[in-house]
C-alpha positions as CSV (number, residue, x, y, z in Angstrom):
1,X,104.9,84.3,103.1
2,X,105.9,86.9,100.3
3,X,107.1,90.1,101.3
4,X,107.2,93.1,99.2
5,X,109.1,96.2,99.3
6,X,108.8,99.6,97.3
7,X,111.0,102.6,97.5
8,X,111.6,105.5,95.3
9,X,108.7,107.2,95.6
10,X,108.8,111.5,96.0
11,X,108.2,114.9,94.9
12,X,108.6,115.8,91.7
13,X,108.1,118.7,89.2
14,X,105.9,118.5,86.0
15,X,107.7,116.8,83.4
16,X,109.8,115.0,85.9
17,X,111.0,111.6,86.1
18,X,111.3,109.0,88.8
19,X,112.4,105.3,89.2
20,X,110.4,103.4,91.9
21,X,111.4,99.6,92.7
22,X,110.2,96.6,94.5
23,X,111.8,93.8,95.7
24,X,110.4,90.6,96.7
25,X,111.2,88.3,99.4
26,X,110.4,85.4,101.3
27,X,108.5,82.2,99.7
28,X,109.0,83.6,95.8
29,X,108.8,80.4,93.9
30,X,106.3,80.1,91.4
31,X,105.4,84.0,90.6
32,X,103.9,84.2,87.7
33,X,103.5,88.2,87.8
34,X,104.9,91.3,89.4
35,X,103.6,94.9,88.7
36,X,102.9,98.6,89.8
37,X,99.4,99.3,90.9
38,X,98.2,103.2,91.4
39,X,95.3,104.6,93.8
40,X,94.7,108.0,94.0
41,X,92.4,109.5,96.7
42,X,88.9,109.2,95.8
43,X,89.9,106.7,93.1
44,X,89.8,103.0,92.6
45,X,93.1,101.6,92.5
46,X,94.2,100.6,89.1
47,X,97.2,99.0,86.6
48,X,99.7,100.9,85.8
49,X,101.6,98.1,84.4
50,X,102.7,94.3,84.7
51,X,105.2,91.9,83.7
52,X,104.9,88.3,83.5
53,X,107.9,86.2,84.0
54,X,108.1,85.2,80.6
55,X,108.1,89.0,79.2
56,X,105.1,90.0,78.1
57,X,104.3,93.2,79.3
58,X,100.9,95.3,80.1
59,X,100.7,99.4,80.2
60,X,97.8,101.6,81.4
61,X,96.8,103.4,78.1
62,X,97.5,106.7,80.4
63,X,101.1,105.5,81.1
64,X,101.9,104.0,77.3
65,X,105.0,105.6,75.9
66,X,105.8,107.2,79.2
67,X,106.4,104.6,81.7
68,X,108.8,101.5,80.9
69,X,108.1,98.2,83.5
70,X,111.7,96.2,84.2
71,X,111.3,92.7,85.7
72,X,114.3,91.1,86.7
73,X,113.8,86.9,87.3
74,X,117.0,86.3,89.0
75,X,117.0,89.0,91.5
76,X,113.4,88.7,92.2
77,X,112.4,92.7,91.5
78,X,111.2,95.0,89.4
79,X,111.5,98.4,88.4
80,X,108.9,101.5,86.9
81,X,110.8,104.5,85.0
82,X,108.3,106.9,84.8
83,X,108.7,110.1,82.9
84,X,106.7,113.1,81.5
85,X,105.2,112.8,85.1
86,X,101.9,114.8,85.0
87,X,99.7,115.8,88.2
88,X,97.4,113.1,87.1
89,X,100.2,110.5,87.7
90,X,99.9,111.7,91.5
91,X,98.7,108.2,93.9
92,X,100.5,105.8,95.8
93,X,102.1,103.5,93.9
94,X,101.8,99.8,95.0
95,X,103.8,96.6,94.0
96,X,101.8,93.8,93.4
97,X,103.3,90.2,93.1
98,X,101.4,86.9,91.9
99,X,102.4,83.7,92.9
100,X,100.8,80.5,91.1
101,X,100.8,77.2,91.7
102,X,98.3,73.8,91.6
103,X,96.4,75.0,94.2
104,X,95.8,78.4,92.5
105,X,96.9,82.1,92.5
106,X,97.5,84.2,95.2
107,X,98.2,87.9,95.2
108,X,100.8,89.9,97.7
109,X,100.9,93.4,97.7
110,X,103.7,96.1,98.8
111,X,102.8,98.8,101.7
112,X,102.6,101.3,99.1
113,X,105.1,104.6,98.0
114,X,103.7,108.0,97.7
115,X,104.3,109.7,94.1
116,X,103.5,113.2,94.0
117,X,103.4,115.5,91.0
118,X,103.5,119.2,91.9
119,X,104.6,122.6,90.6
């Protein structure tokens, strides 16, 4: 009953920045998470980084310093600024949402944007 999604996903150089967002719709009451998820092909998908609603953040140790994870609780998204974009950086990236209540936590994930480093 949660709906998810991502856009601003795209080419770009070396060095290169790019914003991607996720909004989240639907049943959204009681999230306790959202963040960006990566999978590259052949790879396992992994964190790239999380925010929980009261602010504490989480980076990849590849993305500290470079990325920056914005959460906004009212509007129900959040945003990834990524810079000093490497080809290593190249996967689709996913937003991921957690929703929490008595019952337990359940995840919802976003269809995915492509991110692609390349000279």
């Amino acid at each position: 009953q949660v709906q998810l999604v991502e856009s601003g996903g795209g080419l770009v150089q070396p060095g290169g920045s790019l914003r991607l967002s996720c909004a989240a719709s639907g049943s959204i009451f009681g999230i306790a998470s959202m963040g960006w998820y990566r999978q590259a092909p052949g790879n396992q998908r992994e964190l790239v980084a999380s925010a929980l609603t009261g602010g504490r953040t989480t980076y990849a140790d590849s993305v500290k310093g470079r990325f920056t994870i914005s959460r906004d609780n009212v509007k129900n998204t959040i945003d990834l600024q990524m810079g000093s974009l490497n080809f290593e950086d190249t996967a689709v990236y996913y937003c991921k949402l957690v929703k929490c209540s008595e019952y337990g936590c359940h995840d919802f994930w976003g269809p995915g944007t492509q991110v692609t480093v390349s000279s």
